[in-house]
N, C-alpha and C positions, 0 to 999 in steps of 0.2 A: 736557748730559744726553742729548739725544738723537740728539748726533755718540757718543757712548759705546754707543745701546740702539743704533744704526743699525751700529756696529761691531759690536757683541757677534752682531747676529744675523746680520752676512755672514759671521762668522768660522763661527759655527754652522752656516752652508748652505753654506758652504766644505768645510769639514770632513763634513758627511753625502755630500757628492757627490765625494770624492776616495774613491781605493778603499784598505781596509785593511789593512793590513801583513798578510803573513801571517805566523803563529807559529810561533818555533822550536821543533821539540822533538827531541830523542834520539833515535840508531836505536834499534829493538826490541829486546829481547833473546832468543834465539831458541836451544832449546838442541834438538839430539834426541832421541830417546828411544834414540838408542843412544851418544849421547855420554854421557848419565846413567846408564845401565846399567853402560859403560866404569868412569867416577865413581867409580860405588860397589861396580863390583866389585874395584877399586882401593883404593879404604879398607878391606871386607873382610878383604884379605891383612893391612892393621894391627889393625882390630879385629872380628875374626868375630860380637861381640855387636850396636855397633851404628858402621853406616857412612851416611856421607851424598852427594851432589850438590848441592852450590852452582847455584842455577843465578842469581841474582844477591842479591847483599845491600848495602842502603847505610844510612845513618843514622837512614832514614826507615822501614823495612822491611826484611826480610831474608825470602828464597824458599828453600828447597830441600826433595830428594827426602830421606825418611829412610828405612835399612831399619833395624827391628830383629830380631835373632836370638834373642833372648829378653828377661826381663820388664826392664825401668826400674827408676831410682829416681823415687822421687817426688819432684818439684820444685813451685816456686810460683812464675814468673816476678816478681818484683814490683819489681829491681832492675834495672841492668848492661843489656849488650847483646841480654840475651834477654828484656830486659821488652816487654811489650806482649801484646795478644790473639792467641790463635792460633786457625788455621784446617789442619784436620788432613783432607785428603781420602783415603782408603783406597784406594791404586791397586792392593793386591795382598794376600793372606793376612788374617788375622783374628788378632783379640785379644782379652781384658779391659781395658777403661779405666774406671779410679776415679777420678769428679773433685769436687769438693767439700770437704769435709768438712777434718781437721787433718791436719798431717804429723807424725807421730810419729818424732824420730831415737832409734838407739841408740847404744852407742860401739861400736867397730870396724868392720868391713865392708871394701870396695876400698879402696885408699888412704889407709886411716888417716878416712873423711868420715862413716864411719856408715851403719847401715842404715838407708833412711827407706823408710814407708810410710804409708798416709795409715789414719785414723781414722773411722770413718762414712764421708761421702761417697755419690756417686750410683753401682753399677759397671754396666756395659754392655758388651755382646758387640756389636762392630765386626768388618765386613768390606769386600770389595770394594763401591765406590761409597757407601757411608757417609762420613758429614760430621759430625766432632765440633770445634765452635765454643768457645773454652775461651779465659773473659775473664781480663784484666789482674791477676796477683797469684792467681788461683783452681788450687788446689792439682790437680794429676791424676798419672796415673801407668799406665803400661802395664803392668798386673800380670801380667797369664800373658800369652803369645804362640804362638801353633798354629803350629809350625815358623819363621815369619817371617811379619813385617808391614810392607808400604810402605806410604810416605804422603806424601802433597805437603804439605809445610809451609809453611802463610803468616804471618809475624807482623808486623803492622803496629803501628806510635806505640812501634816501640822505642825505649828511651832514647838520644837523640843523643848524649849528653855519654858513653859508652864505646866 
């Protein structure tokens, strides 16, 4: 027993006096602000309502620039790829955003999916520098838009399994 406590404790002053590995991690990801511009005036030419920049997305999260050109439908992330909390930084232009409250659909609208809009809710005039934080499953929706609205998208604890 005490060839055992006499091992255990050189291994332990072994071990504090060797020096520690350092940890791997990832290059950065590093995008400019004129590679993003490029982006999404590149998506634009497809969709003039609303275009995005990737600027990384993995299983864990997903980042990117959004513009919109006019108002959303109202969504409630709660499923899929785009579940998780988001974080909306307003890099350009102003909006209305409703968040809370029910999604109301109707039948027709784009593509056959219905018009949705939300029911109650909280709504709020967002601009430059504003931060609208908008949890897991919680209904919102860019209802009017003042010419165009950027905004740095962050959503974190998306669903891995899509």
């Amino acid at each position: 027993m005490i060839r055992f406590t006499l091992a255990l404790f050189a291994f332990s002053a072994a071990a504090t006096l060797l020096p520690a590995a350092e940890p791997s991690f990832a290059p950065a990801t590093i995008k400019t602000a004129a590679e993003l511009a490029a982006t999404v005036k590149q998506n634009l030419a497809k969709n003039p309502d609303q275009a995005d920049a990737p600027v990384v997305n993995t299983d864990r999260y997903r980042i990117n620039v959004v513009r919109r050109g006019k108002e959303g439908v109202a969504m409630a992330h709660a499923t899929g790829p785009a579940k998780g909390t988001e974080v909306h930084y307003i890099i350009d232009g102003a909006a209305t955003v409703v968040t809370g409250g029910t999604l109301v659909r109707t039948e027709g609208g784009p593509n056959g999916r219905g018009v949705t809009s939300i029911q109650g809710g909280e709504t709020r005039h967002v601009a430059k520098g504003d931060v609208v934080v908008i949890p897991a499953g919680t209904p919102h929706w860019y209802k009017e838009v003042e010419g165009s609205v950027t905004y740095l998208e962050v959503r974190f604890d998306v669903d891995p399994k899509k």
